[in-house]
C-alpha distance (Angstrom), angle and dihedral (degrees) to the residues before:
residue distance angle dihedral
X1 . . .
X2 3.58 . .
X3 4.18 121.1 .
X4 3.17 98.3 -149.4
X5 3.88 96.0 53.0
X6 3.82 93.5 48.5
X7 3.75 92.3 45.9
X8 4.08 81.4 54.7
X9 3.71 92.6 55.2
X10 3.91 95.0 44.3
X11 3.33 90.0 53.0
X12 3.59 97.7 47.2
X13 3.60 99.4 55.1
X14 4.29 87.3 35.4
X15 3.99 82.4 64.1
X16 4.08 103.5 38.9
X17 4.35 84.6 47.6
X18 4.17 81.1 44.5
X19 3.72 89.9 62.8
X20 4.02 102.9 42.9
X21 4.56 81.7 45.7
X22 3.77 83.4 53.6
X23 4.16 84.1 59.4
X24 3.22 97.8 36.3
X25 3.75 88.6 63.5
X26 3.95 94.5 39.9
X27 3.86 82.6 55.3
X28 3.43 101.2 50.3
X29 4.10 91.8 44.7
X30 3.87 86.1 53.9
X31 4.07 79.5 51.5
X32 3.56 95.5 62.6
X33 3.57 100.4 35.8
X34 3.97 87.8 58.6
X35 3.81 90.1 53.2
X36 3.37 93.2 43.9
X37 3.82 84.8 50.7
X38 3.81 86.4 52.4
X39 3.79 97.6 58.0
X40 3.39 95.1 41.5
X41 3.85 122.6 106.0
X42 3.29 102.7 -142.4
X43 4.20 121.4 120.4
X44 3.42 120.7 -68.7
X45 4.03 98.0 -122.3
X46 3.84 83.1 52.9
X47 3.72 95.4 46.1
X48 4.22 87.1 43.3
X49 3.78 86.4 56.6
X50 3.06 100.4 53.4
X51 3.99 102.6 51.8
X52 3.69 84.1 52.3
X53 3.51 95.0 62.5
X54 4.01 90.2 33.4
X55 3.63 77.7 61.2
X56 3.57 105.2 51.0
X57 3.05 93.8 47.7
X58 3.75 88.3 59.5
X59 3.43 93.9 49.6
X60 3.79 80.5 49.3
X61 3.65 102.7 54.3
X62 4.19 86.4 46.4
X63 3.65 85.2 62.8
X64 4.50 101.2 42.7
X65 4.18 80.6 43.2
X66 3.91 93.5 58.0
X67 4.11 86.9 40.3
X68 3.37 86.1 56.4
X69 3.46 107.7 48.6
X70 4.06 91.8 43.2
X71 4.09 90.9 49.4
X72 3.83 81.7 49.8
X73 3.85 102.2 53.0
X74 3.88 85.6 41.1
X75 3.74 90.1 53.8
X76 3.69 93.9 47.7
X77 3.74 93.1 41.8
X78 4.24 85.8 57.6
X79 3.97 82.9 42.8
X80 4.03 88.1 52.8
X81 3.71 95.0 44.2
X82 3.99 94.9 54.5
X83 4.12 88.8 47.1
X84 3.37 96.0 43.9
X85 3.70 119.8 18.6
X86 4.27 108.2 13.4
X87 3.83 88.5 143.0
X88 3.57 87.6 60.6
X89 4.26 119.7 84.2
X90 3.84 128.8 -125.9
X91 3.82 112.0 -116.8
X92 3.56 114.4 -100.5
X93 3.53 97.4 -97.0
X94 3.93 119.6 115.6
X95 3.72 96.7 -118.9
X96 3.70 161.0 -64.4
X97 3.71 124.6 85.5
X98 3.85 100.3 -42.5
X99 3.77 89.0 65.0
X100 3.87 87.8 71.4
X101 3.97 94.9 54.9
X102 4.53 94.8 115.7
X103 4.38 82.6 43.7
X104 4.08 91.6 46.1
X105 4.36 88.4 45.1
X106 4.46 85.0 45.1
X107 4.05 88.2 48.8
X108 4.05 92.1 58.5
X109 3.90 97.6 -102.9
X110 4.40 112.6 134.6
X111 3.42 102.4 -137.7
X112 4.55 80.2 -155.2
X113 4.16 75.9 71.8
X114 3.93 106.4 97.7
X115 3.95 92.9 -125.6
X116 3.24 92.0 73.2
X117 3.85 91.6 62.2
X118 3.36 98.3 44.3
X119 3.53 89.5 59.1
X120 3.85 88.9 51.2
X121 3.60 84.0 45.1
X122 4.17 91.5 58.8
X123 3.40 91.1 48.9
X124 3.39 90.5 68.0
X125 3.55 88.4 51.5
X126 3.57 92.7 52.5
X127 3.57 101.8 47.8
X128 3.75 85.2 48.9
X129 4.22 91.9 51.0
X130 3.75 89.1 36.9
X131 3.69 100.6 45.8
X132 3.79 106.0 22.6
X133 3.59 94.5 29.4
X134 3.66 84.9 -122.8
X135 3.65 97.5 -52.2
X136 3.80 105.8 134.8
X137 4.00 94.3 -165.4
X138 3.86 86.1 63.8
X139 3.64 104.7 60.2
X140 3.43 122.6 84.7
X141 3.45 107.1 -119.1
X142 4.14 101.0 27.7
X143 3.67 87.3 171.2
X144 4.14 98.2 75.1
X145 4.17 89.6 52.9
X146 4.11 96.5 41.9
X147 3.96 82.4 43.6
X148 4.17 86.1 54.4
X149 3.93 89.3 42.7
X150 4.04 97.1 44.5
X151 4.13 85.1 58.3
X152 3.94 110.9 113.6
X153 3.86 88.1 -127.0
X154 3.39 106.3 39.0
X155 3.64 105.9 100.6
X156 3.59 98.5 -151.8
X157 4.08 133.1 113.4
X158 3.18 140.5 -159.6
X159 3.98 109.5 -133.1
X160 4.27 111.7 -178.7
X161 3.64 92.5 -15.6
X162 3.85 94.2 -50.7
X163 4.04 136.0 110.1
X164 3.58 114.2 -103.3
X165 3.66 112.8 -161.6
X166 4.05 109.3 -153.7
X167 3.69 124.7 -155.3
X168 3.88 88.4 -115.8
X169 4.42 85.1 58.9
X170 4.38 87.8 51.5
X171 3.54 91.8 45.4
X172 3.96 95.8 45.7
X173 4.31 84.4 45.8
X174 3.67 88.4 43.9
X175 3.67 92.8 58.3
X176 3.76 90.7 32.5
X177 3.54 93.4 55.8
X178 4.15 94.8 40.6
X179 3.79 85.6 57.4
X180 3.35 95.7 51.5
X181 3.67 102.4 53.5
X182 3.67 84.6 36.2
X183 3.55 85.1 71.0
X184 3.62 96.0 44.3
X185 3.66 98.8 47.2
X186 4.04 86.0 51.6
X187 3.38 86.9 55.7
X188 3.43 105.8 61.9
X189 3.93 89.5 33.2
X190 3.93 85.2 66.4
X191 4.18 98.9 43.6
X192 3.70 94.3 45.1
C-alpha cells in the first residue's frame, strides 16, 4: 500500500472529526455558561435574555458547523480530482459538490449508494443557508428543500420559515460524509 495515500486518508478523516471536536467544545462551553446562568442571581428578564441569545447562538453554531464540513468535503473533493483525475472535466454545473459527480463515479464511489444523495440533499440545504440565509420562501424552487425537510429521517426543521439544522442532521452528515470519503480514500489505497 502506498504511504502517501494512507497518510491522505488519515488526514482526511483527522480534519472532518477536527471540525465536529471544534463543536463539541462550543457546545459544551454554551453548557456551562447556561448553568452558570442558572445559579446566578441575577433578574429573571436578564437571565431570560440571555438563554435566548445562548440559544441562538447554538442554533447558530449548528448552522457555521454544517458550512464547514460541506466547504470541507468540497475542497477535498477539488483536492482529489487534481491528484487523481486532472485530465478529467467538472460537470457543467456552476459549483459546489454536484459539479464533481463524473470525478466522484472515476474515484470508486456508486452514486446508487445513498451518500451520494444525501450529499445532493445538503446542497440544497446549503444553497438555501447560503443564498436565502435560510429563508425557504426566498429560494427559487422552495419545494426541493421542504421536500428534504418533510422526509421521516431527515432531521431537519423548519422554524419561522427558516432551516434548522439539529445535532441529530450533523451527526447523520458527519457519518454520511466519513463514509463516503472512506470509500474514496480506499479506493485509491487499493489502485496505487
Amino acid at each position: 500500500m502506498d504511504l502517501k495515500n494512507q497518510l491522505i486518508a488519515w488526514a482526511s478523516m483527522h480534519n472532518l472529526n477536527y471540525l465536529i471536536g471544534f463543536h463539541n467544545n462550543v457546545r459544551d462551553l454554551f453548557r456551562g455558561q447556561l448553568h452558570d446562568l442558572e445559579k446566578s442571581d441575577i433578574k429573571e428578564k436578564d437571565k431570560n435574555l440571555s438563554k435566548s441569545i445562548l440559544q441562538d447562538y447554538d442554533r447558530n453554531l449548528h448552522i457555521n458547523t454544517f458550512l464547514m464540513m460541506y466547504s470541507y468535503l468540497e475542497e477535498w473533493l477539488y483536492v482529489d480530482w487534481k491528484a487523481y483525475a486532472p485530465d478529467d472535466k467538472l460537470q457543467n454545473k456552476k459549483g459546489s459538490i454536484g459539479r464533481f459527480r463524473k470525478i466522484v463515479i472515476k474515484l470508486g464511489v456508486d452514486l446508487s449508494y445513498s451518500y451520494w444523495q444525501v450529499l445532493m440533499d445538503a446542497e440544497e440545504i446549503r444553497n438555501c443557508l447560503l443564498h436565502a440565509n435560510g429563508r425557504i420562501s426566498l429560494l427559487k424552487d422552495s419545494k426541493k428543500v421542504k421536500d428534504i425537510i418533510a422526509r421521516k429521517d431527515s432531521k431537519l426543521n423548519i422554524v419561522m420559515d427558516k432551516v434548522v439544522i439539529s445535532g441529530e442532521y450533523l451527526q447523520k452528515l458527519n457519518k454520511n460524509i466519513a463514509d463516503f470519503m472512506d470509500i474514496i480514500n480506499n479506493s485509491q489505497i487499493q489502485s496505487h
